[in-house]
C-alpha positions in Angstrom: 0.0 0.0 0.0 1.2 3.1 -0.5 2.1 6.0 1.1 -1.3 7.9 0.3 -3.3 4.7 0.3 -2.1 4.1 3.8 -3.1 7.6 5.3 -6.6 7.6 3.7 -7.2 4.0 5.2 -6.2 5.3 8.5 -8.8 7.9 8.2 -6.1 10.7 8.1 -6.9 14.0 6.7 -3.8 15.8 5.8 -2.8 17.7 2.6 -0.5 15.7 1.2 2.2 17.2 -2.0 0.8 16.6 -4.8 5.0 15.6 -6.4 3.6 16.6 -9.9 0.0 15.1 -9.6 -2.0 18.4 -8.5 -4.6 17.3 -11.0 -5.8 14.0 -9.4 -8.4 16.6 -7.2 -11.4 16.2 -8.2 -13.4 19.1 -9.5 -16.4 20.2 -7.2 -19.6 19.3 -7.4 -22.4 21.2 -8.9 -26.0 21.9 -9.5 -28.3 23.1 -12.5 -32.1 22.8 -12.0 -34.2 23.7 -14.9 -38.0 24.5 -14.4 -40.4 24.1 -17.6 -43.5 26.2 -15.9 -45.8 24.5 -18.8 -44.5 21.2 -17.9 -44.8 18.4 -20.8 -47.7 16.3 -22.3 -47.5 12.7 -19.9 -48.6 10.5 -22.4 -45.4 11.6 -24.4 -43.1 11.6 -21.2 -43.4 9.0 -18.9 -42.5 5.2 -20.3 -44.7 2.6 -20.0 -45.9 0.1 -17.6 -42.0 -2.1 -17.0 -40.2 0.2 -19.6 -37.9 3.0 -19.8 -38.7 4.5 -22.8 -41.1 7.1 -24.6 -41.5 9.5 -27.7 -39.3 12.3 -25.9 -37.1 10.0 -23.9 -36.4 9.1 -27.4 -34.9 11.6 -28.7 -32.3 11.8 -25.4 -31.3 7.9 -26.2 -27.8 8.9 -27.2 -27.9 10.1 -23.1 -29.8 7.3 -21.9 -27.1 5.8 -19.5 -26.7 9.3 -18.4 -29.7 10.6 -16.8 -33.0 8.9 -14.8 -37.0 9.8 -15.2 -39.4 9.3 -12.3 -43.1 8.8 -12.3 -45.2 9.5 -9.2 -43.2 12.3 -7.8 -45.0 15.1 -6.4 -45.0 18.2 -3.6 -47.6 17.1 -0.9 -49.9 20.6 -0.5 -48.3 22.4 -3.3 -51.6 22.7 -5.5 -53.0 26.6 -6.8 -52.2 25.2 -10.8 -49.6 27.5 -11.9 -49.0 28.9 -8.6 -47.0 26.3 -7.6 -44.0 27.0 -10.1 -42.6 29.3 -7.4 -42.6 26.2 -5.8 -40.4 23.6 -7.7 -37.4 24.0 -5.6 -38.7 24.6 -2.3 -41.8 22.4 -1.9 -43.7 25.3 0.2 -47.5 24.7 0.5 -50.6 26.2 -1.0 -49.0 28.9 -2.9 -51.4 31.6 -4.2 -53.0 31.6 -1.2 -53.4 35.3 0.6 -51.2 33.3 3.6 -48.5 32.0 1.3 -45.0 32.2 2.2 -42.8 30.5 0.5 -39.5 28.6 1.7 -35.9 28.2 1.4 -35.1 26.4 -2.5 -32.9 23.2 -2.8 -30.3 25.2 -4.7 -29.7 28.1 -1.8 -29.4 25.4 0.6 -26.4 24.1 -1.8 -25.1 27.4 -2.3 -24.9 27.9 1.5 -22.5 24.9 1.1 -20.9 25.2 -2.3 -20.9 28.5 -3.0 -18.4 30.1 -0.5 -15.5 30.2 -2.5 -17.2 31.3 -5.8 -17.7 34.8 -7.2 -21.6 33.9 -7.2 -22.9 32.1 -5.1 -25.7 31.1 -7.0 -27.1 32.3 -10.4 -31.0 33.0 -10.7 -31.9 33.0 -14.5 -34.8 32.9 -16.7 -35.9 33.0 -20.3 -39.4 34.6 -20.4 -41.7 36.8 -21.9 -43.2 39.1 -19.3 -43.7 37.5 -15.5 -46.3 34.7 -15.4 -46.5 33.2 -11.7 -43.3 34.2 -10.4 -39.7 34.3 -13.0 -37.8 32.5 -10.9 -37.5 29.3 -8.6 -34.7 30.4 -6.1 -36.1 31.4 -3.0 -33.6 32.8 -0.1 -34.3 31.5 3.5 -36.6 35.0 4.1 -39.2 33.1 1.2 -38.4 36.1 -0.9 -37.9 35.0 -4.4 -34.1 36.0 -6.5 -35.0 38.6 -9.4 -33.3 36.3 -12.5 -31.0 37.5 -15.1 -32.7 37.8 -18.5 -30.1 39.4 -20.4 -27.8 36.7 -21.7 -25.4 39.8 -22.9 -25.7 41.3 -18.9 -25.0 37.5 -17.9 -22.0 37.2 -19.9 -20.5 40.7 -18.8 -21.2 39.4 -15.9 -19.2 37.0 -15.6 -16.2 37.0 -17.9 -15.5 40.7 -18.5 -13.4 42.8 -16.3 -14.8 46.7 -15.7 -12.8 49.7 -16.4 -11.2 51.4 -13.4 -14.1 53.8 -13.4 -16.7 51.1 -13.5 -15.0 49.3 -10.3 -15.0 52.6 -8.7 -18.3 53.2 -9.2 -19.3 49.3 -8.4 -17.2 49.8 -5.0 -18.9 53.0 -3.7 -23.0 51.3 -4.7 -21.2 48.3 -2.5 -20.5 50.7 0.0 -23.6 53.1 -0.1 -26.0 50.2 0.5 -23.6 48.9 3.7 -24.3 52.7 5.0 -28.2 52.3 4.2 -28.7 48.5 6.2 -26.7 50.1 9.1 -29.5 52.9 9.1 -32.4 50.4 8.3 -31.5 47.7 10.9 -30.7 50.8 13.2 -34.5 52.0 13.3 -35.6 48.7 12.8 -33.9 47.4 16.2 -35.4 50.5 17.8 -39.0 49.4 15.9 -38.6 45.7 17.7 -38.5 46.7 21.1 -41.8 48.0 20.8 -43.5 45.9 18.7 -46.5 43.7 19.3 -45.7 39.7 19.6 -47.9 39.4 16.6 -45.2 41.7 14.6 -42.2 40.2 15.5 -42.3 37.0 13.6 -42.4 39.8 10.2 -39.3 41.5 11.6 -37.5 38.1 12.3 -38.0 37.5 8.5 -37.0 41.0 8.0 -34.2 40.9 9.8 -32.8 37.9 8.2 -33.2 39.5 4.8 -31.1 41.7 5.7 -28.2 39.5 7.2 -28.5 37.6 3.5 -27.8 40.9 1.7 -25.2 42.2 4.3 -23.3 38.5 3.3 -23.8 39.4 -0.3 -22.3 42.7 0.2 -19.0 41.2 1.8 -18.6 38.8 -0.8 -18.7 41.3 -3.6 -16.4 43.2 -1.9 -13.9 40.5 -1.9 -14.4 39.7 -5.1 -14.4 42.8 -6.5 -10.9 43.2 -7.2 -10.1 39.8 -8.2 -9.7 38.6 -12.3 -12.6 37.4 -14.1 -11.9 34.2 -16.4 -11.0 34.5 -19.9 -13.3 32.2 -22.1 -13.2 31.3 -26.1 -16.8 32.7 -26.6 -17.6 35.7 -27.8 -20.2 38.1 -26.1 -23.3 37.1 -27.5 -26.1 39.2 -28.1 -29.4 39.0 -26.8 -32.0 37.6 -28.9 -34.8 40.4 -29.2 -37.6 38.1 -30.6 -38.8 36.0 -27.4 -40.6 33.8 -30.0 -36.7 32.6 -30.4 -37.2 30.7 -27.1 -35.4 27.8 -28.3 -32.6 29.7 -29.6 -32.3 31.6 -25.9 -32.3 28.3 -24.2 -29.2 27.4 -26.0 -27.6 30.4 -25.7 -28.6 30.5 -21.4 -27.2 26.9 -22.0 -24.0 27.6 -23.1 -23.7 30.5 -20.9 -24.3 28.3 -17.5 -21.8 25.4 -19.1 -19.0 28.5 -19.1 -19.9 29.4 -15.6 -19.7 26.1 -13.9 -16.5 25.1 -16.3 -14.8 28.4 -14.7 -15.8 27.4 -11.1 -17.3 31.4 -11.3 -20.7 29.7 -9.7 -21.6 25.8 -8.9 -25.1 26.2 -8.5 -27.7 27.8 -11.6 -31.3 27.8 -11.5 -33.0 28.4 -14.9 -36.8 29.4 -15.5 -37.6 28.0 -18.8 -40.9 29.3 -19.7 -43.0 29.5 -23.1 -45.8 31.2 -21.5 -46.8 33.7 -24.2 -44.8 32.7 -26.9 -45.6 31.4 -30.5 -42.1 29.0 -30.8 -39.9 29.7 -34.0 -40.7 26.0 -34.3 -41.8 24.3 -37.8 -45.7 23.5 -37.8 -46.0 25.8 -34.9 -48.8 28.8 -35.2 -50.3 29.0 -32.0 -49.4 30.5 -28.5 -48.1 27.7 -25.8 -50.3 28.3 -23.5 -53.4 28.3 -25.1 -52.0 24.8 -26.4 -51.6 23.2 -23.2 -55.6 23.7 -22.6 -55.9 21.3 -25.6 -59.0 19.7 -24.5 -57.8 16.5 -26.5 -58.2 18.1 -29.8 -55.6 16.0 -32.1 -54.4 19.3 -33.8 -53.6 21.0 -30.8 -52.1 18.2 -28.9 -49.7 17.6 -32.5 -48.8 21.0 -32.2 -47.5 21.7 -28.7 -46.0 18.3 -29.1 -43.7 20.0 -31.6 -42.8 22.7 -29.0 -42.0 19.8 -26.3 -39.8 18.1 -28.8 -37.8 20.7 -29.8 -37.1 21.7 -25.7 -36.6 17.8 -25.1 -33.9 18.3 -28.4 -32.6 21.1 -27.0 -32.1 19.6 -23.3 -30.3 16.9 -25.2 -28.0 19.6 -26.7 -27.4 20.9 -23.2 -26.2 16.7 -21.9 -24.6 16.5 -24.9 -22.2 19.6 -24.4 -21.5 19.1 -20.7 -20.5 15.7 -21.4 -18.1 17.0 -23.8 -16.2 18.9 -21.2 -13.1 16.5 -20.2 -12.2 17.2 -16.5 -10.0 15.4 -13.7 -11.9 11.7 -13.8 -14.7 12.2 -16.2 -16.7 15.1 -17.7 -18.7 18.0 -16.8 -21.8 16.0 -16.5 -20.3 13.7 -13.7 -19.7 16.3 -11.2 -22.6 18.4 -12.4 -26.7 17.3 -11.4 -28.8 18.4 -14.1 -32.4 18.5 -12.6 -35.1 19.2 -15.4 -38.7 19.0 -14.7 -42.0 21.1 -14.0 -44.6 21.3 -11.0 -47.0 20.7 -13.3 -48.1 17.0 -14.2 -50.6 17.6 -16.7 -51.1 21.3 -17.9 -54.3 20.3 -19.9 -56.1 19.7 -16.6 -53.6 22.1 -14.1 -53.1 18.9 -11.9 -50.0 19.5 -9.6 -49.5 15.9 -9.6 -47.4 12.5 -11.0 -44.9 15.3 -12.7 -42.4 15.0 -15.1 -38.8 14.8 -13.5 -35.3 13.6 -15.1 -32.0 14.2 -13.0 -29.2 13.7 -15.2 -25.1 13.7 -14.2 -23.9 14.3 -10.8 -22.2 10.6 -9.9 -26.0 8.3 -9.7 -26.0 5.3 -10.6 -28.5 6.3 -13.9 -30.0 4.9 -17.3 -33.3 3.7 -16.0 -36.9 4.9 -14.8 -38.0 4.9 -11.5 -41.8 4.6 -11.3 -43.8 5.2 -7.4 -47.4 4.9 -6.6 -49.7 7.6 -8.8 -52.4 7.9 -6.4 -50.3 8.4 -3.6 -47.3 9.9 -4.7 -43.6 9.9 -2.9 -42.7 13.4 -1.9 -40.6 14.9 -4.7 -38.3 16.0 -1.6 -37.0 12.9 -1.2 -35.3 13.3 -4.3 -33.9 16.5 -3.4 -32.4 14.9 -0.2 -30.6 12.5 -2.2 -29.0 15.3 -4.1 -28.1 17.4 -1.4 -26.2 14.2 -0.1 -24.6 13.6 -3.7 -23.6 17.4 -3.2 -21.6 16.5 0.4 -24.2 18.5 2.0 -25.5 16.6 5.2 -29.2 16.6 5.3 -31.5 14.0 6.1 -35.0 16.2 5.7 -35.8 19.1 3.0 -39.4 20.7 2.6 -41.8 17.6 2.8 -39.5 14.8 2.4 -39.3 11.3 4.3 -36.3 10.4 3.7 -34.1 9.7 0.4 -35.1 8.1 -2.9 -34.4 4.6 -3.6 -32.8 3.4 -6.5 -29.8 6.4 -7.4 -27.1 4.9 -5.2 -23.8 5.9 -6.6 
């Protein structure tokens, strides 16, 4: 046995010289969760009863061994139809309700662990025309939702392009104006607690801790300020005015997140990928999405938007496709990355919040099959999400509604 053998059998943890080999680390693990708010037609999703395969699974069967679909998945409580988008990633009940708060998303749980020692901690973005139940499906501890990037030109500045000396001047002093303005806010709000009624004080808890996120943001951008942005071979792109394009801007967000996780600048994206009112660039397509998904089992209809949901299913092919294509220290892209892709709607024809359409590519599982659970009574989608903040290294045995993990992804 050797020497490094030896000390990891003894359960040492030491930093041992690398002699020439500083590559054998492993790169980090990540996470990029894409919503589709209109969700996709089941009877072209979900396999059969005993198999793996369907029309749109087909055309990801270059991927197969790659990624996993589930049947029977759902959020226990999260109903209100297209309400409950806001709710993909945090499982919060009854949204839409005058009462509804929502709660803390898988992804900024895993950014609170893997996002420390990147220039973002997390990326919020969508592609969408106009705001249609909420843009985006990260939601801070508070329940207040993350305004998304849009702009796939802002996104790229973002991250790969370094500001002039006049533009980091002025970025310091906004970094330092609003530090002054939460010392005044959190001044008058102490002074506000001490006299407010029991009743208030659960609203200035969630107040307060709104403010202690942005006061964290605000030290991190500091420190990062000053520190060089990657250099990438892809040219700023430019946005794509026509939202009708909304395939073309999901490739382009696409290739924009593959660059940020490949430069370490984030290792956790969320992505709002809606087609609410949009005609698709798509051939055979003339109609709005929306109105489609309210097909009422008209033939023409349903052929149509199934045209739409083939060329995202293409598209999301693309996206496995190109990660998997990025060589890194003991396999690719996809295998330290956890693509989640699905929609918290099940069936958009009848608004049911239930039995929805979920694949989890990459990230290390043991993948390449589907995992069906009970339809009437589904498994909390949760679970799920605890098994992938435990392939992330973050130690959780609960999330939202969850009873525990999900069978059948062991690594």
């Amino acid at each position: 046995m050797n020497r490094r053998h030896f000390l990891r059998a003894a359960g040492a943890c030491l930093a041992l010289p690398s002699i020439g080999r500083a590559a054998e680390a492993l790169p980090p693990q990540r996470l990029f969760a894409i919503h589709v708010p209109l969700g996709m037609m089941p009877q072209f999703f979900f396999p059969g009863a005993g198999g793996a395969s369907s029309p749109y699974l087909d055309l990801l069967a270059a991927h197969r061994p790659r990624f996993t679909t589930f049947a029977g998945l759902s959020h226990p409580g999260v109903d209100g139809n297209h309400h409950a988008g806001q709710c993909f990633l945090s499982g919060a009940p009854h949204p839409g309700q005058p009462t509804f708060r929502n709660s803390l998303s898988l992804d900024q749980l895993a950014a609170e662990h893997l996002g420390l020692e990147t220039r973002f901690p997390s990326l919020a973005i969508s592609v969408s025309q106009g705001e249609h139940y909420g843009d985006s499906i990260a939601i801070s501890r508070s329940g207040v939702m993350l305004p998304p990037e849009k702009s796939a030109e802002r996104l790229y500045r973002r991250l790969f392009v370094a500001g002039t000396p006049e533009e980091k001047a002025a970025t310091m002093r906004r970094i330092e104006a609003g530090g002054s303005v939460l010392d005044l806010i959190l001044d008058k709000a102490n002074r506000l607690e001490a006299k407010a009624a029991p009743e208030d004080r659960a609203r200035l808890d969630q107040y307060f801790q709104s403010v202690r996120e942005l006061e964290g943001r605000l030290r991190r951008n500091i420190e990062w300020e000053n520190r060089p942005k990657p250099a990438v071979d892809y040219p700023q792109p430019k946005d794509i005015a026509d939202a009708n394009q909304v395939i073309a801007r999901s490739k382009l967000m696409f290739d924009l997140v593959r660059l940020a996780l490949q430069t370490d600048s984030t290792r956790v994206v969320t992505l709002n990928l809606s087609t609410f009112s949009v005609v698709p660039h798509v051939p055979g397509v003339k109609n709005e999405t929306h109105g489609l998904t309210h097909h009422g089992n008209e033939p023409e209809k349903i052929a149509e938007l199934r045209k739409i949901e083939e060329a995202q299913m293409t598209a999301f092919g693309e996206l496995l496709a190109a990660f998997d294509g990025v060589a890194e220290t003991g396999g690719t892209l996809l295998d330290r990355t956890q693509i989640l892709y699905g929609s918290c709607l099940g069936n958009a024809n009848s608004h049911s919040n239930r039995n929805l359409p979920v694949i989890l590519a990459g990230g290390g599982f043991k993948h390449g099959g589907h995992l069906a659970f009970d339809e009437t009574n589904n498994t909390p989608l949760a679970n799920l999400f605890v098994s992938m903040l435990q392939g992330l290294g973050v130690e959780a045995d609960r999330f939202a509604s969850s009873t525990g993990t999900l069978g059948g992804l062991e690594t």
